[in-house]
Structure formats: structure tokens, C-alpha cells
C-alpha positions in Angstrom: -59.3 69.6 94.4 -57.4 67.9 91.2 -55.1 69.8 90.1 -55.2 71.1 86.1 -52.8 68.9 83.4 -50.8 70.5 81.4 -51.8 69.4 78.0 -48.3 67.0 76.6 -46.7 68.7 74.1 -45.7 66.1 71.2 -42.2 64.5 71.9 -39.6 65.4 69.2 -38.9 62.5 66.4 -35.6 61.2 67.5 -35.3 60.6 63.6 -35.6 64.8 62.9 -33.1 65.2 65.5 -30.7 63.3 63.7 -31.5 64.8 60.3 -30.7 68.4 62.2 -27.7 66.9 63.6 -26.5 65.0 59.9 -27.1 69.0 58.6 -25.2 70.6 61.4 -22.6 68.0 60.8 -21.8 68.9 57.4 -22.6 72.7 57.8 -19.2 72.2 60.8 -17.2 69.5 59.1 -18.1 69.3 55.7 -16.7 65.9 54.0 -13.8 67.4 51.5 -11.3 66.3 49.4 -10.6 62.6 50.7 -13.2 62.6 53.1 -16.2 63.6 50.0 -15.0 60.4 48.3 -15.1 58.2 51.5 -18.3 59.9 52.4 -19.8 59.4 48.7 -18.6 56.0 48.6 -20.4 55.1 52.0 -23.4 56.6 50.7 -23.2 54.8 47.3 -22.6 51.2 49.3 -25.2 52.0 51.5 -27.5 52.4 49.0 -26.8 49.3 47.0 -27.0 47.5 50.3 -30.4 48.9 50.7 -31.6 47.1 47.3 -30.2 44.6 48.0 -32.3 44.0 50.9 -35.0 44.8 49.1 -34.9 42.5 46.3 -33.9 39.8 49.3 -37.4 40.8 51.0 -39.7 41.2 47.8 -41.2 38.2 45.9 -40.9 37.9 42.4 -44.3 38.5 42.1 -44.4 41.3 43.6 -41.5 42.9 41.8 -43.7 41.9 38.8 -46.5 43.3 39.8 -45.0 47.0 40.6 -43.5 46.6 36.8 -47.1 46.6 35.6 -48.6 49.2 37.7 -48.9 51.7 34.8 -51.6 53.8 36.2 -49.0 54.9 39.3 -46.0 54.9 36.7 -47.6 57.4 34.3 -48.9 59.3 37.3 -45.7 59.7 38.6 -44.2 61.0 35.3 -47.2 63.2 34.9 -46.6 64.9 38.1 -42.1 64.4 37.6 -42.6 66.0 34.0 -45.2 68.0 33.3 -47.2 69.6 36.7 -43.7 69.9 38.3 -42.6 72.4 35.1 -45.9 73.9 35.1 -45.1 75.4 38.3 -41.7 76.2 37.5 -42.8 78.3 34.4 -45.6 80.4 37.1 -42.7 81.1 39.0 -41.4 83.4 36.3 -44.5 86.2 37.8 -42.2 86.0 41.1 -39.5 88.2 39.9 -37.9 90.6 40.8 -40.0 90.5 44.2 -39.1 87.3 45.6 -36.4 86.1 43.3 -33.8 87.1 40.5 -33.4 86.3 37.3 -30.7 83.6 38.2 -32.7 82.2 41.4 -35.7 82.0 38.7 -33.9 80.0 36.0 -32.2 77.7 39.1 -35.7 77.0 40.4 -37.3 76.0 36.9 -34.3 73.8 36.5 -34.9 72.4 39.5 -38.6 71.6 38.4 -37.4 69.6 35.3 -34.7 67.2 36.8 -36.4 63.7 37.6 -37.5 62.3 40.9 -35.0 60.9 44.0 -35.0 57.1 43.7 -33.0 56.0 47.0 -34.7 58.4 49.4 -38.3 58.4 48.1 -38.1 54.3 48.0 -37.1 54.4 51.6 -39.6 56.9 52.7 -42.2 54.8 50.7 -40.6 51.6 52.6 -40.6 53.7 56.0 -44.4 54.7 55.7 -45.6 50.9 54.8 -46.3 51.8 51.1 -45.8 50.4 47.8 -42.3 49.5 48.1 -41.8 47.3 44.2 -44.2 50.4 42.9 -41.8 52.7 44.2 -38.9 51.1 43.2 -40.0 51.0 39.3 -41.8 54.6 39.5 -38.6 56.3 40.8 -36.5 54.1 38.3 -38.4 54.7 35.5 -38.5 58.5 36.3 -34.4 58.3 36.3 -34.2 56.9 33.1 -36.7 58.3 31.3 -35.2 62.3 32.7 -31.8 61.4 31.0 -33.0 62.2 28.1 -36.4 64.7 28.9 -34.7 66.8 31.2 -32.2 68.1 28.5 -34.3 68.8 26.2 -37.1 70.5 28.7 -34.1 72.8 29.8 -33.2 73.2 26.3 -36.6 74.3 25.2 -37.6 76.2 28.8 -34.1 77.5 29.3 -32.4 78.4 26.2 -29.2 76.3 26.8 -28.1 73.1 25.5 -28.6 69.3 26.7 -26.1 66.3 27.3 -27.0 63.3 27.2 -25.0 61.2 29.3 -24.8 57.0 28.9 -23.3 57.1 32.1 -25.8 58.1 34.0 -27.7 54.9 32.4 -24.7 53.1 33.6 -25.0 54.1 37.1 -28.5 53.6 38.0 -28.2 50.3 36.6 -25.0 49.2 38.8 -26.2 50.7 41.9 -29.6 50.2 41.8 -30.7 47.4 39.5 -28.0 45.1 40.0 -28.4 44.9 43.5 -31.7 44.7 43.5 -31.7 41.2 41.1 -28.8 40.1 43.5 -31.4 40.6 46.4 -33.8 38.4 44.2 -31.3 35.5 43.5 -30.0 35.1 46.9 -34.0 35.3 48.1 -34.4 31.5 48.8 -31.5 31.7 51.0 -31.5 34.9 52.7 -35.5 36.0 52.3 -36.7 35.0 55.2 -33.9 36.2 57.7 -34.5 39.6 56.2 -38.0 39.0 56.7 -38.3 38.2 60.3 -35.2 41.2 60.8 -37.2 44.3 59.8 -35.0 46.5 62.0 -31.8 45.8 60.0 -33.8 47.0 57.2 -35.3 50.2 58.7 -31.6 51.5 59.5 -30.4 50.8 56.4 -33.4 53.1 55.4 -32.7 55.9 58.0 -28.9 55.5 57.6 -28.6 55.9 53.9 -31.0 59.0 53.8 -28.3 60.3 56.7 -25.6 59.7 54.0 -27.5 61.9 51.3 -27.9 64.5 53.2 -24.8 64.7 55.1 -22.8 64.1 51.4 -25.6 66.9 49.6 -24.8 69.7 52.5 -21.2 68.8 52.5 -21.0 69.9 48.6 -23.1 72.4 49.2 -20.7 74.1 52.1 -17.6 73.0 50.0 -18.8 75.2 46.8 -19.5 77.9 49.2 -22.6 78.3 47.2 -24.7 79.8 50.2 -22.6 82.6 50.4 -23.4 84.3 47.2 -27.2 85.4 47.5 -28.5 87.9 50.1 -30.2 86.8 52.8 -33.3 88.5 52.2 -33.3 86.8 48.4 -32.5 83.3 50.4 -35.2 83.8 52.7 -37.3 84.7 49.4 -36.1 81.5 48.1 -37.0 79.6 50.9 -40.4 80.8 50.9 -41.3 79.8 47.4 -39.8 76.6 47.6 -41.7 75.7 50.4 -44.8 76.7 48.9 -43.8 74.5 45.8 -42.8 71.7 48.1 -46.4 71.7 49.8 -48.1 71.7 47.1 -46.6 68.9 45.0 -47.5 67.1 48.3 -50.6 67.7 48.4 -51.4 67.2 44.8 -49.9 64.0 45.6 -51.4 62.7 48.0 -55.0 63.7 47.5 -54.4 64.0 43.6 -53.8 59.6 43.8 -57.0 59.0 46.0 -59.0 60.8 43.2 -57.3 58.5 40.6 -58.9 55.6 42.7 -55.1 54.7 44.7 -55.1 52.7 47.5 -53.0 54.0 50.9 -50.1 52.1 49.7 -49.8 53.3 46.3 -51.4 57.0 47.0 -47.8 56.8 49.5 -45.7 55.7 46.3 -46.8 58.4 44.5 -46.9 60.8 47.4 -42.7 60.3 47.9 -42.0 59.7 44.1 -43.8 62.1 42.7 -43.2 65.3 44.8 -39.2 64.9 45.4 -36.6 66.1 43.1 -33.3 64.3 42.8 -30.0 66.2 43.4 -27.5 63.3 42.2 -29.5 63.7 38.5 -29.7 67.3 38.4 -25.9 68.6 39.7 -24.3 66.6 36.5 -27.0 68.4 33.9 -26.4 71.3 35.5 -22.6 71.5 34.8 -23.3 70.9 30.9 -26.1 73.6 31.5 -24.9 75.9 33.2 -21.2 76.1 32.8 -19.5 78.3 35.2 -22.7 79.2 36.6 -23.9 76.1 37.8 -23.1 76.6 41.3 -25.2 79.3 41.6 -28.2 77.7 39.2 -28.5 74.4 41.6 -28.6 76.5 44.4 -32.5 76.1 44.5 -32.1 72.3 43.6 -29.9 71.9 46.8 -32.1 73.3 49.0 -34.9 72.1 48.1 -33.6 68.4 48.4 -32.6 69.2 51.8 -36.0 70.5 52.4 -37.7 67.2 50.6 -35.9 64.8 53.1 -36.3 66.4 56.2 -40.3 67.1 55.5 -40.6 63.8 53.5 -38.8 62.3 56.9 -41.6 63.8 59.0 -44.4 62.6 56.9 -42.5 59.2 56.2 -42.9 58.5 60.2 -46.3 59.6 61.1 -47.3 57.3 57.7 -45.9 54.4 59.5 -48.2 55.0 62.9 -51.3 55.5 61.0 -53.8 53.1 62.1 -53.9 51.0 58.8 -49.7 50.6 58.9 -50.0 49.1 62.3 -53.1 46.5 61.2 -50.1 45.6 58.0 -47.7 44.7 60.8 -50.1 42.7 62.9 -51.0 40.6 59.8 -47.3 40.3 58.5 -47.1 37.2 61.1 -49.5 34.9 58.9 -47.5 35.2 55.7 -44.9 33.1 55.1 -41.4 34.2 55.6 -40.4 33.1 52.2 -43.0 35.6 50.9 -43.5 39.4 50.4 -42.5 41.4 53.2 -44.6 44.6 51.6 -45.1 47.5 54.3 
């Protein structure tokens, strides 16, 4: 008589493990003082490495071609902009029962700030989507919030805007720079970067590591977690999670209605649902005043939330069926060409 099998239970992503562990990490040893600049600075090289990489990988055609993919651009913004505030203004019917008044105006802040660019290219990158679509969307979405997100908060809010040059500064230094480096040094370097995908899928895993170790580190350091009852946090948790699922889903099934292919519904999937904490903590402080801690409470975690869920999805993306049949025909492209997951 054959014995009965236990049904397998579905091993644990090795990658989720070490997002738990980055978060434990900084929840124990937050980076401070010294160690938050070290820690900022790794995660700031690591990122302009990573565009680097992927301006190396990319053909100019290519990067081209994601610059005139309007239809995902504007879809992006659409969702960034206007379905993201939407929700943040229904939120409003959630108080006093699941949030305050402060948790309220933190969460609709959180719903006007633009979308992540480093961690939703790498997820896109990590899933084999549109990578030069993703680049562009979550660019365009940086640079286009420096000057909506004020004035949304100023209009939603009540409070006053900044506009910051700065900001315009930074994305272009660590973002765009590197990235037309990546495209110079192409003829050289493309087609070692090519044939070494695994270099560039750590530098994908790694710098996401870095954001959230450096975003929990911040968070811990501002003892910000400290000030709301954990009955309101659990609250808090709760509707963000609800937000966060359904920006997803929107997302996803929103693109293949627009007519999006698997690649470009994954581009707008990770730049289109995400929220970006670098963008939003500055606004905040012009916003906000001494109150900002408390106001980006629900931006903080809900980026933590983004990456680890985003992470999940991210991976099981890259083992669909279709992903794998992109890797067995990346082989009978040239080397010197696209390396497009």
C-alpha cells in the first residue's frame, strides 16, 4: 500500500527573507549619524551603478523607443496623479474609525507624491518587462511631481508648496547621467553586460536592500513609530494595504484593457502603483513643518509595504511562462543589441 504525500508547501523566496532581514536590520541597528550618510551614500552609488548598467545593456533604439511610448507614459501619470488622489480624497469617509485626522492628511499626502524610479525600474527589470519604458515612465513621473505635487497638497491640503530646483538636479546626476554614460561606453562594455545578467540582477536586488534598509533606518531614528497607538497603526496598516492592492490591480488589469502587452502592462504595473519616499520626505518638511514626522508616517510605511509586495510579485513575474520563452530567445540576438527582459 503507497503511502499518502504530503502536498509540498511552497519554499520561501530566499529574496523575501532578505528583505525581512534588511528590515530587521535597521529596526536593531538603524544606520545614524555617520553611518546614515555612509549608508545613503551606498545606496545613492548603487543606484547610479544600476543605470549605468542599464544604459550599457539597452540600445539606443530602444531607449528611443520607451521615450515615445506615450500611451504607457500618460497612463502612468493618470494613475501617479489623478486615481492615486482620487483614493486619497475617499479616504476622508475613514475617520475617526480607522484613522485620525493627522493619519488622514499623511495618507492623502502620501497619494500625491510621484512614483519610485530606482525600485519600480528594477522590479520592472526583475520581472522581464519594459525596462527603457520604465525608465522614462518613472522619470517623467519625478519630474513632472516637482512641481504637481505642491500644488495638489496645496489645493487638497491647505498648506503651501516648494518648489525645489534641486530635486531637478538630483534626478538628473544620479539617474540620467549615468544612464547616457551606460549608452556611451555601450560599444565597449554592452556586450559583457549582456552575456553577465547576474551582475545585473544583484545590482537590482542589492540596491532595493539599500532603500529599504536606509528608509527603516530614518524611520527608527525619528522614532516616528512610537507616536500613534497600535490599534490606529494596525488601522493604518489596514487601509494602506487595501490601497496598495488595489492600485495593483487597476494596474495590471487596467493596462491589458488599454491594449498593453505583458511587458508594458509590468511597466505600468511597478510604476504606476508605488509611491516614492525620497520625493515625498523633502515636500513634506516644507509641508508640514514640525509635523512632518508624524504626516509621512503613512508614506513610510507604505513604501516599505510597496517593496516587499512589489518584490514578491517582481519574482513570480520573472517565472511566468512567457519570461522564460524571453530568456531562451535572448541567445539569437546579438550581444551588441538590446538585452530587454
Amino acid at each position: 500500500m503507497k503511502r499518502l504525500r504530503r502536498p509540498r508547501r511552497p519554499p520561501i523566496d530566499p529574496y523575501v527573507l532578505l528583505l525581512l532581514g534588511t528590515v530587521g536590520l535597521a529596526a536593531l541597528l538603524p544606520a545614524r549619524g555617520t553611518g546614515a550618510d555612509v549608508a545613503s551614500g551606498a545606496s545613492t552609488a548603487a543606484i547610479a551603478f544600476l543605470f549605468f548598467l542599464y544604459g550599457a545593456r539597452l540600445s539606443t533604439r530602444e531607449a528611443m523607443d520607451g521615450v515615445r511610448h506615450w500611451r504607457l507614459h500618460v497612463t502612468v501619470l493618470a494613475c501617479t496623479f489623478v486615481v492615486f488622489p482620487l483614493l486619497g480624497l475617499a479616504s476622508r469617509g475613514l475617520v475617526p474609525v480607522f484613522l485620525t485626522d493627522p493619519l488622514q492628511q499623511g495618507l492623502l499626502f502620501l497619494t500625491l507624491v510621484p512614483s519610485t524610479i530606482q525600485s519600480s525600474i528594477a522590479f520592472t527589470s526583475l520581472a522581464r518587462g519594459n525596462v527603457p519604458a520604465a525608465i522614462c515612465a518613472g522619470s517623467f513621473s519625478s519630474l513632472v511631481g516637482i512641481l504637481v505635487t505642491p500644488l495638489l497638497a496645496a489645493a487638497l491640503l491647505g498648506g503651501g508648496g516648494g518648489f525645489s530646483p534641486d530635486s531637478v538636479v538630483k534626478i538628473v546626476l544620479q539617474l540620467l547621467v549615468p544612464f547616457v554614460a551606460g549608452q556611451l561606453l555601450r560599444r565597449w562594455v554592452g556586450g559583457f553586460v549582456v552575456r553577465h545578467k547576474k551582475v545585473l540582477g544583484l545590482v537590482d536586488r542589492g540596491s532595493i536592500l539599500l532603500v529599504v534598509y536606509t528608509a527603516f533606518s530614518a524611520g527608527m531614528v525619528q522614532g516616528i513609530w512610537h507616536r500613534v497607538s497600535p490599534a490606529r497603526l494596525a488601522g493604518l496598516l489596514v487601509v494602506e494595504a487595501v490601497l496598495l492592492a488595489v492600485m495593483l490591480l487597476l494596474t495590471w488589469y487596467g493596462a491589458k484593457a488599454l491594449g498593453f502587452g505583458r511587458a508594458d502592462r509590468i511597466a505600468v504595473q511597478f510604476a504606476g502603483s508605488k509611491k516614492s519616499l525620497a520625493a515625498g520626505l523633502p515636500m513634506a518638511s516644507v509641508l508640514f513643518g514640525a509635523q512632518a514626522s508624524l504626516a509621512v508616517l503613512p508614506l513610510m510605511l507604505f513604501h516599505q509595504m510597496q517593496l516587499m509586495v512589489c518584490a514578491v510579485i517582481a519574482k513570480r513575474r520573472s517565472q511566468d511562462p512567457e519570461a522564460a520563452a524571453l530568456d531562451d530567445a535572448t541567445p539569437a540576438r546579438s550581444t551588441a543589441g538590446s538585452g530587454s527582459r
